[in-house]
N, C-alpha and C positions, 0 to 999 in steps of 0.2 A: 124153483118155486112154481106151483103148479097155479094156469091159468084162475083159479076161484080162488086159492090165494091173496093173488097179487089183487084181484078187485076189494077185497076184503079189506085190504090194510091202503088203498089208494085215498080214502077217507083220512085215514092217521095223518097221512103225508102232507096232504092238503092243509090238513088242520097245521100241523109244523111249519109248513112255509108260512101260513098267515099270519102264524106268531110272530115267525123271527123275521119277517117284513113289518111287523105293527112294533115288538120290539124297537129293529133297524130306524124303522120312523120317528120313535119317542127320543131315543138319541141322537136327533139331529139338532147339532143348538141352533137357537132362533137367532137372526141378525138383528143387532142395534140399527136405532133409528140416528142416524147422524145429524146435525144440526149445520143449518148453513153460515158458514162460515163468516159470513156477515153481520149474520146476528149474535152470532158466539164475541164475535168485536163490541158490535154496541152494549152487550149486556155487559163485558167489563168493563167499556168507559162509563157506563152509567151508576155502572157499583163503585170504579174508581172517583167519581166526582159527587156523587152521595159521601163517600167514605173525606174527600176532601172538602167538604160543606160541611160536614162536621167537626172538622180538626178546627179550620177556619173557625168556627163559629165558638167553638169550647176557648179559643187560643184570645179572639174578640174579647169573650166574658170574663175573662182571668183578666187579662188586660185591664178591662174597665173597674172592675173589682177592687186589684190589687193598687193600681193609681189612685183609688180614692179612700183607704185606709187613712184614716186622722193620723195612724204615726207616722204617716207616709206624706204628709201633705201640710203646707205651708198654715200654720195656725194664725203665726203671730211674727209681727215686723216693729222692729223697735229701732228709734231714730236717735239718732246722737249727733250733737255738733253742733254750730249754728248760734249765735248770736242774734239777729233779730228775722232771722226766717225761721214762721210758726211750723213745730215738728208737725202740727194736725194738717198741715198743707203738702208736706212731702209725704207723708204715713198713705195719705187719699191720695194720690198719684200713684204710689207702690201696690196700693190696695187696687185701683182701676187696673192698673196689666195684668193684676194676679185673676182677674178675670174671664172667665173661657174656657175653653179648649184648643187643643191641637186636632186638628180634623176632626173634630165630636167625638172625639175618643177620651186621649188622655188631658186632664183638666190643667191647667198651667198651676198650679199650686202643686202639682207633683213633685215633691223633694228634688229631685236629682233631674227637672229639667223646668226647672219655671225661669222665665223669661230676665235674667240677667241683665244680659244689654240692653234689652230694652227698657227696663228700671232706670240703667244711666242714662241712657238715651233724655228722657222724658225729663229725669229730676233734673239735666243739668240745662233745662229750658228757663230754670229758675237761673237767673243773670247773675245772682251774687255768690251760688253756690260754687265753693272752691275743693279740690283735691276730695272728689267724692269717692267713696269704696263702701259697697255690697258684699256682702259674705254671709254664706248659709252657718251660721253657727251650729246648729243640729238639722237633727229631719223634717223640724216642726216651724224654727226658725230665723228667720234672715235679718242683718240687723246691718240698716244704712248710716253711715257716718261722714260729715261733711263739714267743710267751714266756709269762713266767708270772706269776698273779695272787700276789702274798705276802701272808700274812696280818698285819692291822692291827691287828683287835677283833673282838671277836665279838657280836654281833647275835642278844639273846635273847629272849626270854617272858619274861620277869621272876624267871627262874634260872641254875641252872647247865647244864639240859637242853632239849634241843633248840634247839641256839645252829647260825646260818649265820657262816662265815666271812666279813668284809668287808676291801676292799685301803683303802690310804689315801687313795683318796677315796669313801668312802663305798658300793661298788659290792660287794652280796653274791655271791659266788660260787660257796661250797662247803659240803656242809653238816660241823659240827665235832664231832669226838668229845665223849665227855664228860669236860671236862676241870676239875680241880681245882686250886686256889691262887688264885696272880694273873697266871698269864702274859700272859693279855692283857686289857683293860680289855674287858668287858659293857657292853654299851648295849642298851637298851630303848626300843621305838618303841612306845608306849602307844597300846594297842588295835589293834594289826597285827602278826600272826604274820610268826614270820621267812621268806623263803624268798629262797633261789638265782637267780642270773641277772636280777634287780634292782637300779635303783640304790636302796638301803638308807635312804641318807640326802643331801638336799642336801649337795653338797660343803665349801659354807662352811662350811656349820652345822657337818657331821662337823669340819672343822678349826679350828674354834673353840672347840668341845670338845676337842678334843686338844688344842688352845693355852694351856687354860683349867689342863685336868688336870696338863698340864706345869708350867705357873705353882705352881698348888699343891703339887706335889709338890719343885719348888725349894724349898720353904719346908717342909715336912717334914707336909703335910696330905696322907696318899695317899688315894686313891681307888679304890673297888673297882666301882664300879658307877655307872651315869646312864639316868635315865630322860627321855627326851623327850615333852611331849604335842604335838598338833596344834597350839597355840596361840605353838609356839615357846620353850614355857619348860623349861627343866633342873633335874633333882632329881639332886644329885650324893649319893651314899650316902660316908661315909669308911669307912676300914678300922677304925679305931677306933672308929665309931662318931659319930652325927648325920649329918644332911644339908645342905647349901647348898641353897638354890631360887633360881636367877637366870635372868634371861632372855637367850639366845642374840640380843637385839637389840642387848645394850649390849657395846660391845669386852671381850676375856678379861682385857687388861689392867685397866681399869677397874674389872671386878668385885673383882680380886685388890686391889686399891688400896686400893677400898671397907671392903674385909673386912676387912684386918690395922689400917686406920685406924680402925676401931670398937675393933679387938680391942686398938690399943696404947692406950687409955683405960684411967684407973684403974679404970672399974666395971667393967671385962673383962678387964682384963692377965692374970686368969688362967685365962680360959677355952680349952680347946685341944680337940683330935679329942677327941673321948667324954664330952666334959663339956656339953655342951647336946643338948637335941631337935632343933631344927635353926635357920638361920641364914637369913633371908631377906633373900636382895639383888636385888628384882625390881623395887623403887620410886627408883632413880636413890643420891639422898644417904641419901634414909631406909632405914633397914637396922630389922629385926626379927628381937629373939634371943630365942630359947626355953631358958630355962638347968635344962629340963628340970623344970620350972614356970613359975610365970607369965610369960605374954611381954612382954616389956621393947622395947619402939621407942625407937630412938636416931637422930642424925642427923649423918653425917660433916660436917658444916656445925656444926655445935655444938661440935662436938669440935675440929676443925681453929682453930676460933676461941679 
């Protein structure tokens, strides 16, 4: 190629490289901007814990919602039982715990978690109330039924004050006004003050002694009073006056048998309530009578002979 030539087409050449370098340039991809990696962290705890404030808070309102649907929640409490305790005084007891909430959330009328025990708890504050049971009948209703403890004897200190009501088996209940005469036979638990929500006295015992006191009292020996020690033995008081001491080991019958076999002998035929210090039938046949002087031992086995 001849020198005038090649200057002639050095212009093309030029123009070509410029392209395929401006080309070359437009092909270069651009770098991403990267994010630091610190902030790449916070932006998802902060999307993760928006995203958990929400579940939270939708989870709250179903919650509150769905506990307080009327089919869902305690309407109506219906009372049964009971003899002279008014049902409008247990109904307003049940009606007060159903009041609330659980943490300000779900309201204690919630079917399937309102406060149970604590209904017993409370109702059975009422002293007479016996063999109580709650039960959710449906989702709307709970329905309390209870009876009553009645008074047997009264369970005292060794007077006529600060006596507990006991039922007839021995179980004190209530505590008892202060009452005068004979309504109900006084029993004393020698060296134990009386109280409530105990059982008082072995069941036997207690109805051994009432087996005992009714024996006598057929026969026209009442009784105002009995003391119990630990050892098992009974110090029966009359109304007229002396005492029996026998022991709750040997049958009521027995003791009664004992007694009036001493007492149909000529050296006692006429000993009755108020005429001796007291009367000891705690040794089987042998009996000891205090005829409010010297004591006299006799022995149903002598006499019956």
């Amino acid at each position: 190629m001849s020198e005038s030539e090649k200057k002639k087409d050095a212009p093309t050449r030029s123009r070509r490289v410029f392209f395929r370098a401006t080309i070359f340039h437009m092909k270069q991809p651009k770098r991403k901007k990267r994010l630091n990696p610190n902030t790449l962290q916070l932006i998802r705890q902060i999307v993760g814990g928006v995203l958990v404030l929400i579940f939270v808070s939708l989870l709250l309102f179903s919650v509150h919602y769905v506990t307080r649907l009327p089919a869902l929640t305690i309407q109506t409490v219906e009372i049964s039982g009971g003899e002279t305790i008014a049902s409008n005084l247990v109904e307003t007891l049940v009606e007060t715990e159903l009041e609330g909430d659980y943490m300000r959330l779900v309201p204690k009328r919630f079917s399937f978690l309102y406060p149970k025990q604590a209904i017993i708890d409370i109702v059975k504050k009422i002293n007479r109330v016996k063999d109580l049971q709650v039960e959710r009948t449906s989702r709307t209703v709970i329905e309390v039924t209870f009876s009553e403890y009645h008074p047997d004897a009264l369970w005292c200190n060794g007077g006529i004050e600060d006596c507990v009501f006991i039922d007839a088996n021995g179980y004190a209940f209530a505590v008892a006004p202060s009452l005068s005469g004979g309504s109900f036979l006084r029993i004393d638990k020698l060296g134990v003050e009386p109280v409530t929500s105990v059982q008082a006295f072995d069941t036997s015992s207690y109805l051994k002694v009432k087996e005992l006191v009714t024996l006598l009292e057929d026969n026209a020996w009442f009784v105002s009073s009995v003391a119990i020690d630990v050892a098992g033995d009974a110090f029966l008081t009359l109304t007229e006056g002396g005492e029996l001491k026998v022991t709750l080991e040997d049958p009521a019958e027995q003791i009664v048998e004992n007694l009036f076999t001493v007492l149909s002998s000529k050296e006692f035929v006429d000993i009755g309530p108020g005429e001796f210090e007291y009367i000891d039938l705690r040794f089987g046949n042998k009996v000891f009578v205090n005829e409010l002087g010297p004591e006299v031992a006799t022995s149903t086995d002598s006499i019956t002979e």
